[in-house]
N, C-alpha and C positions, 0 to 999 in steps of 0.2 A: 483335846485341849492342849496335850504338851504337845504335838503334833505342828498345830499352828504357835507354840511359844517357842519351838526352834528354828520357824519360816522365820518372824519378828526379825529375832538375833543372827542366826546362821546370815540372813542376805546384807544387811549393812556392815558385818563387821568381814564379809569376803569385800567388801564394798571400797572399806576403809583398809585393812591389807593390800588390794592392790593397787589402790592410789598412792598410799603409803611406799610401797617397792616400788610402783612409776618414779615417785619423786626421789627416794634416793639411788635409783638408776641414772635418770637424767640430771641429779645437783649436781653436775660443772657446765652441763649445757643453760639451764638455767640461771645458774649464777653468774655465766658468761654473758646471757644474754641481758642481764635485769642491769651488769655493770656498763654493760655496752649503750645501752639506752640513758642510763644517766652520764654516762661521759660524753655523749651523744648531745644530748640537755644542754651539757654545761659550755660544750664547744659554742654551738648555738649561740647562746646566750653571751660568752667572752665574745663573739665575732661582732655581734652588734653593739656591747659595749666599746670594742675597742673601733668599731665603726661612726659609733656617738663622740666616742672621744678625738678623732681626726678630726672630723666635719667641726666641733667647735675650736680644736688647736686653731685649723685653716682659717676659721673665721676669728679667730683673736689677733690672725697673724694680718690679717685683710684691713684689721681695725687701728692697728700698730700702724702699718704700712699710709694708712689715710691720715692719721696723725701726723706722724712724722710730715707729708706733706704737708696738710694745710700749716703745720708751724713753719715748711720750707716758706710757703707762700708767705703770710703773713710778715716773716720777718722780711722778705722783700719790699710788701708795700707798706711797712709800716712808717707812719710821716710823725708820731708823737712820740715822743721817749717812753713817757706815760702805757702806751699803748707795746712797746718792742719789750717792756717791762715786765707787762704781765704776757707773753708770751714764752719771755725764756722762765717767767715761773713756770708755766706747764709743765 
């Protein structure tokens, strides 16, 4: 009986010792790599942000740019005062 009550104990805690010295062997590989992976993430993620963010500047600027013309136009044809009025309200 005390035979198999040191099999029980002796094999998980040789188990847990040598995982235990794996891991404080290799903590700066590990912590290198877990930092690497989320700086990794975060690039990622800033590139597509700041990929969302060009794509609407360009398109605010596309939207700016068609204003300004059609007021170019407008104030060209415009034949009523009325009408040149609320244009330069815009």
């Amino acid at each position: 009986m005390l035979n198999n009550l040191q099999d029980w104990l002796v094999s998980p805690a040789t188990a847990v010792v040598f995982c235990a010295g794996c891991g404080y062997v290799f903590r700066n590989a590990i912590a290198r790599y877990f930092t690497k992976s989320i700086e990794h993430k975060f690039d990622e993620k800033l590139a597509r942000a700041k990929a969302q963010f060009q794509a609407k500047e360009g398109e605010i600027e596309r939207i700016s740019a068609f204003i300004a013309s059609q007021k170019k136009k407008i104030g060209k044809h415009c034949s009523l005062q009325k009408d040149c009025m609320l244009v330069k309200a815009l």
